[in-house]
C-alpha positions in Angstrom: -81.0 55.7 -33.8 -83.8 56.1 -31.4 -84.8 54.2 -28.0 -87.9 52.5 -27.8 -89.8 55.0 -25.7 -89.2 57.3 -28.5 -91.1 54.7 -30.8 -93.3 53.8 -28.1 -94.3 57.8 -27.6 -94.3 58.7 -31.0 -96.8 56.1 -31.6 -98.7 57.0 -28.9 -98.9 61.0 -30.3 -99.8 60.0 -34.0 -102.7 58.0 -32.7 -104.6 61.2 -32.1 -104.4 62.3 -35.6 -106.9 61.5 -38.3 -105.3 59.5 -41.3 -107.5 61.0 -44.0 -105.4 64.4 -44.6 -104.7 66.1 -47.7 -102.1 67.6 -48.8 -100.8 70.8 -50.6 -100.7 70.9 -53.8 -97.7 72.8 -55.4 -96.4 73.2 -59.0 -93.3 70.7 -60.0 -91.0 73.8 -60.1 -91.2 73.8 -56.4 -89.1 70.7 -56.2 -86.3 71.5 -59.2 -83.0 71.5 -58.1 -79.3 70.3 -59.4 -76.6 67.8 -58.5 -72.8 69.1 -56.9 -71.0 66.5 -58.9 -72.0 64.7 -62.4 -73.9 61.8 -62.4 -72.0 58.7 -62.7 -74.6 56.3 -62.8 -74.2 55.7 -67.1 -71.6 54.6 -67.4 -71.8 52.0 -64.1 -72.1 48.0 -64.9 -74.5 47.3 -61.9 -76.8 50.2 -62.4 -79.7 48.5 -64.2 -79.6 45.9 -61.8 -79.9 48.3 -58.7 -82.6 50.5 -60.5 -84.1 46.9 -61.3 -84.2 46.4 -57.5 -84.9 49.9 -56.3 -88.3 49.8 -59.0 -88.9 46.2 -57.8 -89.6 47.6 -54.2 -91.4 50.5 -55.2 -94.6 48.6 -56.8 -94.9 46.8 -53.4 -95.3 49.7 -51.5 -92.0 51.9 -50.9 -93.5 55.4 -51.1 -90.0 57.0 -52.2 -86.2 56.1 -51.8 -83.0 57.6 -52.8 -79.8 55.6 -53.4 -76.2 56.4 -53.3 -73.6 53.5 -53.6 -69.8 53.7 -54.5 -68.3 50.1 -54.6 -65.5 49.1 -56.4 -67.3 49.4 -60.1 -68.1 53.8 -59.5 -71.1 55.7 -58.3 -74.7 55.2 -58.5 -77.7 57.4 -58.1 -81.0 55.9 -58.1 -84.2 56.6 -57.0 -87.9 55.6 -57.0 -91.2 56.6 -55.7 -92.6 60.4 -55.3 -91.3 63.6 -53.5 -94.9 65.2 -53.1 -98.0 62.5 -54.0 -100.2 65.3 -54.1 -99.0 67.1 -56.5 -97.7 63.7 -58.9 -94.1 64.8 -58.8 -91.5 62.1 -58.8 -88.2 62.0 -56.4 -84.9 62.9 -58.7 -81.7 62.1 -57.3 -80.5 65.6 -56.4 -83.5 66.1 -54.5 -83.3 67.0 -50.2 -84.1 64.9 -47.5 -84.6 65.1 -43.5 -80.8 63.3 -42.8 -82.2 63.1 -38.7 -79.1 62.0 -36.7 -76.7 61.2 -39.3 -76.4 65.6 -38.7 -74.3 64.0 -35.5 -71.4 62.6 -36.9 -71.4 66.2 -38.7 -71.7 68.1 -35.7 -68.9 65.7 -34.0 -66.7 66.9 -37.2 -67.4 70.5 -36.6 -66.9 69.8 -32.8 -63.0 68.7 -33.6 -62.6 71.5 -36.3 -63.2 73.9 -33.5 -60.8 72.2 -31.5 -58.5 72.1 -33.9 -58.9 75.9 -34.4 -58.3 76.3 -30.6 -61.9 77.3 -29.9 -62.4 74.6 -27.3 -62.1 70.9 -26.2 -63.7 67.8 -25.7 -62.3 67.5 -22.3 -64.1 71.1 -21.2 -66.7 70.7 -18.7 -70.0 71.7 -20.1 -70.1 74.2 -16.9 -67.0 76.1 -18.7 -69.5 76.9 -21.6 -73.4 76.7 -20.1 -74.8 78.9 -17.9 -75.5 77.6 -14.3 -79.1 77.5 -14.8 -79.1 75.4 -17.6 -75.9 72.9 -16.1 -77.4 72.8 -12.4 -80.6 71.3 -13.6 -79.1 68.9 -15.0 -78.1 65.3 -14.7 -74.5 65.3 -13.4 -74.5 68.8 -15.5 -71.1 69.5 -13.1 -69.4 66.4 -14.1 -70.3 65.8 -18.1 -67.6 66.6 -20.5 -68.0 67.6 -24.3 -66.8 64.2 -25.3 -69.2 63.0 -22.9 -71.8 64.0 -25.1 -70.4 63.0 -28.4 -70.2 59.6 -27.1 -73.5 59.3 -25.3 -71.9 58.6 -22.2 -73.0 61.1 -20.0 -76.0 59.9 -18.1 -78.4 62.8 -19.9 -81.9 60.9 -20.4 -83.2 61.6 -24.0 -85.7 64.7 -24.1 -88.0 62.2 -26.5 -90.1 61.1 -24.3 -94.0 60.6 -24.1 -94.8 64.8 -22.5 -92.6 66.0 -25.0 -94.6 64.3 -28.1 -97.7 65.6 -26.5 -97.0 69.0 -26.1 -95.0 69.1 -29.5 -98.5 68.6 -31.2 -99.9 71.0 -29.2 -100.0 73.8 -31.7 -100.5 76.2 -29.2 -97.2 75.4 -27.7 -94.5 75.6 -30.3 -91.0 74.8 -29.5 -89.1 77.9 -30.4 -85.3 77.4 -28.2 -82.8 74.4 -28.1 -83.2 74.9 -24.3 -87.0 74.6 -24.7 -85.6 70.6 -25.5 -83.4 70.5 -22.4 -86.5 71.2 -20.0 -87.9 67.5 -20.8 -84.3 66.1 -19.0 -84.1 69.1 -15.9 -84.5 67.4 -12.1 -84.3 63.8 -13.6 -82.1 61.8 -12.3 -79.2 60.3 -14.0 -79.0 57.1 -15.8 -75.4 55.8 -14.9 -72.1 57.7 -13.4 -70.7 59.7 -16.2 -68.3 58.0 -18.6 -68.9 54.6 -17.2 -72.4 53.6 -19.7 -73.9 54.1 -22.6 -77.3 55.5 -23.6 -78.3 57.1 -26.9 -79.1 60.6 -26.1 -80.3 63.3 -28.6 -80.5 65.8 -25.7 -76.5 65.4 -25.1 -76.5 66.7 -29.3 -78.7 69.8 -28.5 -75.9 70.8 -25.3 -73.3 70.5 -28.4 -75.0 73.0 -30.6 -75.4 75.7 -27.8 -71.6 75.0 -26.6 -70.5 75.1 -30.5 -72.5 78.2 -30.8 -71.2 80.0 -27.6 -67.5 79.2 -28.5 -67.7 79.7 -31.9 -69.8 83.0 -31.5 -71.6 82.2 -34.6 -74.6 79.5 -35.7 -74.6 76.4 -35.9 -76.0 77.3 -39.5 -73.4 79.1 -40.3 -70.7 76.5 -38.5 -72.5 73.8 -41.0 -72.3 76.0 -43.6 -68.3 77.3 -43.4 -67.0 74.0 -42.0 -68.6 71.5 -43.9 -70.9 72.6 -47.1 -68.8 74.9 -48.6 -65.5 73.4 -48.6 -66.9 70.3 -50.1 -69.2 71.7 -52.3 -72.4 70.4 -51.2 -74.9 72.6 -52.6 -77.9 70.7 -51.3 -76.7 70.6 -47.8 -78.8 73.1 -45.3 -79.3 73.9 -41.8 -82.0 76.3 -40.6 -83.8 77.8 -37.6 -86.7 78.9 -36.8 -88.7 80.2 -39.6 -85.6 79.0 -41.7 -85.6 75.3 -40.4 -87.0 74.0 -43.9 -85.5 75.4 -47.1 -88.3 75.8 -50.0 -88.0 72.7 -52.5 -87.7 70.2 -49.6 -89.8 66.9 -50.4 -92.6 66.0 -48.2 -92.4 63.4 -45.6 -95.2 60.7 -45.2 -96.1 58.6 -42.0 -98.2 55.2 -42.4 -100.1 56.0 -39.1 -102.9 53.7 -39.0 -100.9 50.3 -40.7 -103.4 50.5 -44.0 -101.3 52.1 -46.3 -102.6 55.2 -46.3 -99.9 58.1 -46.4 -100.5 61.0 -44.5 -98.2 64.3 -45.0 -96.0 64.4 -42.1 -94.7 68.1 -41.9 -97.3 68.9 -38.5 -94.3 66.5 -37.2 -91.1 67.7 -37.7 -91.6 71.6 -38.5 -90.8 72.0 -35.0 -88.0 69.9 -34.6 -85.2 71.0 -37.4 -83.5 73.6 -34.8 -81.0 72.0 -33.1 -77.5 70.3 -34.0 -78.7 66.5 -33.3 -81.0 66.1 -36.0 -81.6 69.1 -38.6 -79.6 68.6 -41.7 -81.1 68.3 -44.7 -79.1 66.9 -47.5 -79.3 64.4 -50.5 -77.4 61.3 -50.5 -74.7 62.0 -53.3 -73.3 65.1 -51.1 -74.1 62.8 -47.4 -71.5 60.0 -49.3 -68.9 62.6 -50.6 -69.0 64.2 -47.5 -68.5 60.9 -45.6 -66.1 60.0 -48.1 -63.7 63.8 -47.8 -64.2 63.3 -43.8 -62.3 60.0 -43.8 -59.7 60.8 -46.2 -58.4 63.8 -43.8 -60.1 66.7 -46.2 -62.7 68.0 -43.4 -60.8 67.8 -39.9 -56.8 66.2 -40.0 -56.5 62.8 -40.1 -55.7 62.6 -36.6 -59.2 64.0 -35.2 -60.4 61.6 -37.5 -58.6 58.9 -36.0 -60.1 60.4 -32.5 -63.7 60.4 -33.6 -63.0 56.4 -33.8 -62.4 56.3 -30.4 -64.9 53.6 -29.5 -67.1 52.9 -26.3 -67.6 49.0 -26.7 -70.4 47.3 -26.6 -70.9 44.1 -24.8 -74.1 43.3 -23.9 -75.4 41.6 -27.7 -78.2 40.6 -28.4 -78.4 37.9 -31.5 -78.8 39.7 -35.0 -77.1 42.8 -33.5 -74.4 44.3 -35.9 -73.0 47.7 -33.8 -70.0 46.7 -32.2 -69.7 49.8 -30.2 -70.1 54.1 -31.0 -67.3 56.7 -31.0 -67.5 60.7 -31.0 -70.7 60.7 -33.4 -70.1 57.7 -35.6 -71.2 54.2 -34.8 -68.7 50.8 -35.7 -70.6 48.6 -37.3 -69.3 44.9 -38.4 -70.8 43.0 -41.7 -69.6 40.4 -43.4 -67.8 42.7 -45.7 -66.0 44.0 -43.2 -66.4 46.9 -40.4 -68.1 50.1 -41.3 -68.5 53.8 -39.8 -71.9 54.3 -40.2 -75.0 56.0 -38.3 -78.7 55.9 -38.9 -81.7 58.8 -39.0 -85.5 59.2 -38.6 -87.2 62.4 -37.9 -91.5 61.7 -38.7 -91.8 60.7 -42.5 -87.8 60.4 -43.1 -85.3 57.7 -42.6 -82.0 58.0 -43.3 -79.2 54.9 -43.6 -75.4 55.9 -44.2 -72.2 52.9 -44.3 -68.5 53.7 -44.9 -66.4 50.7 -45.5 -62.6 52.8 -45.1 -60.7 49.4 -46.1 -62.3 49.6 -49.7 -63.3 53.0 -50.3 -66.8 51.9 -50.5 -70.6 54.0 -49.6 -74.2 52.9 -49.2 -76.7 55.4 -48.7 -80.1 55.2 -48.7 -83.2 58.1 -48.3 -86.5 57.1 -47.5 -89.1 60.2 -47.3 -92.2 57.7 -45.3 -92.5 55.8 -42.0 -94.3 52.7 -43.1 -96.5 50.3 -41.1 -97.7 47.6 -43.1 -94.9 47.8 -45.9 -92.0 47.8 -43.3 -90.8 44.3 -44.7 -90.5 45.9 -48.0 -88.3 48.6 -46.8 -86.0 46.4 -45.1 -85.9 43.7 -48.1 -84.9 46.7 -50.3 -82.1 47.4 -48.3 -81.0 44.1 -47.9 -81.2 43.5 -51.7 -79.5 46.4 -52.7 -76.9 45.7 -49.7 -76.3 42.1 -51.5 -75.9 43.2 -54.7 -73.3 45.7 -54.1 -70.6 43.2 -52.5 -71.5 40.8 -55.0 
């Protein structure tokens, strides 16, 4: 979930760049990796008809997509499309993708397993864990609580504005802190009172990561890592900084920037931007759905911080065709004509990320998409919708 100056400014950035790059070449070995669980797909009813639909969409234009559903028949994997065009390799189910800002609902879980160890609270005062010359520069930085920030409620502007696209592709100017983010929101003034609006705010998610980390006494790597990846399983699931941000074997992203079709490599993009506990997780979608899946069921944080992450700031103000009803601590309510879902969406340059949970039946739809398109965006969103259709048939 972005705002619209984030589209408008990261339009604005790409612009500059020249559309006729080449890219890297690497052996297919780079991109070999394994699933957590077995693949399910087999012995599923519907799964020729999905590949049928995910193939369908790939001849008119969708560079590469990956597919996890669960409904009431099983599980399917699918896939389509390439993980590196220069090199001819093809994506295979088990293979990573940029998950963007579906890492919030996981850093919202790792928030309430802290606070069920006794670490911290979501009623603290972000001036209990941040030093004075971070909170007094910012927007009501005395006032904003942790669940504040999980609920994009505090008044923080967004750091992803026009300067900050600039300067990212700057290459003499590399981001190298989280605070380096919080620079683009210090001596602004605040949107609303906090706690009494709402307004989608990745900076709010980088204040989480250095509170986490200052609590905890330990990354937010190694948070991700203890809290969610191992006790689940989820081998493909990785958090880095730094140097570390992406894991070798990571497929390339691709950004459509002048409209014509041509791809263009996207990693000048988001090298920069995998360091901070809004937005860096990379993951494939069969361990994103079991881990959505094991979250709801109680088997990540108890049932009852669950039950608190649902606690929903309302939406009122529709507009026709919108579906969000309203967003809790990390997690969005959605409503369909299936029924409500938890869900929340991702896009860091070249990868876009879609995640439902329907809790009433159990049921998952992921999707993985490793390009921005321009001229193919209908194709995208018919896919989608297709698949979407199918699997509540």
């Amino acid at each position: 979930m972005k705002s619209p100056n984030y589209i408008l400014a990261l339009f604005l950035a790409l612009t500059i760049l020249s559309s006729c790059q080449k890219g890297e070449v690497f052996p297919e070995t780079k991109y070999q990796c394994s699933l957590s669980e077995p693949d399910e797909t087999a012995a599923h009813p519907k799964a020729e008809i999905y590949q049928e639909i995910i193939d369908k969409y790939v001849a008119k234009g969708v560079l590469g997509v990956s597919v996890y559903m669960k409904d009431t028949d099983g599980k399917f994997l699918g896939v389509g499309g390439h993980a590196d065009i220069a090199s001819g390799v093809k994506i295979e189910p088990c293979n990573q993708f940029i998950i963007g800002s579906i890492t919030k609902p996981i850093t919202s879980m790792v928030t309430f397993s802290l606070v069920e160890d006794g670490v911290l609270s979501i009623d603290d005062f972000i001036t209990e864990w941040l030093d004075a010359s971070i909170t007094d520069r910012l927007p009501n930085g005395k006032e904003i609580q942790i669940k504040h920030l999980l609920q994009h409620t505090s008044g923080l502007p967004d750091h992803y504005e026009s300067p900050y696209y600039f300067d990212n592709l700057n290459k003499e100017r590399n981001i190298q802190s989280q605070e380096d983010y919080l620079k683009y929101t210090y001596g602004k003034d605040p949107l609303f009172d906090v706690g009494t609006d709402f307004q989608y705010s990745n900076a709010g998610y980088v204040l989480i990561g250095m509170i986490l980390e200052k609590a905890s006494g330990k990354t937010m790597a190694q948070l991700y890592q203890e809290k969610i990846f191992d006790p689940l399983n989820l081998t493909s699931g990785y958090y880095g900084a730094g140097d570390a941000a992406i894991p070798d074997g990571l497929i390339k992203g691709y950004m459509d920037l002048n409209g014509n079709g041509e791809m263009v490599e996207s990693k000048f993009f988001y090298e920069e931007e995998l360091n901070t506990a809004d937005g860096g997780i990379i993951m494939n979608p069969q361990d994103l759905g079991k881990l959505f899946e094991e979250w709801h069921k109680g088997n990540i944080i108890s049932p009852q911080s669950v039950e608190a992450m649902k606690t929903w700031y309302l939406f009122t103000d529709f507009e026709e065709g919108d579906e969000t009803l309203g967003y809790g601590y990390g997690i969005e309510k959605v409503k369909s004509k299936n029924g409500d879902a938890l869900a929340h969406d991702g896009g860091v340059g070249g990868f876009g990320t879609f995640l439902q949970y329907y809790p009433d039946t159990d049921q998952t739809f992921v999707i993985f998409l490793n390009s921005l398109p321009v001229k193919y965006v209908d194709a995208y969103g018919d896919m989608v919708d297709e698949l979407y259709e199918e699997m509540f048939r």
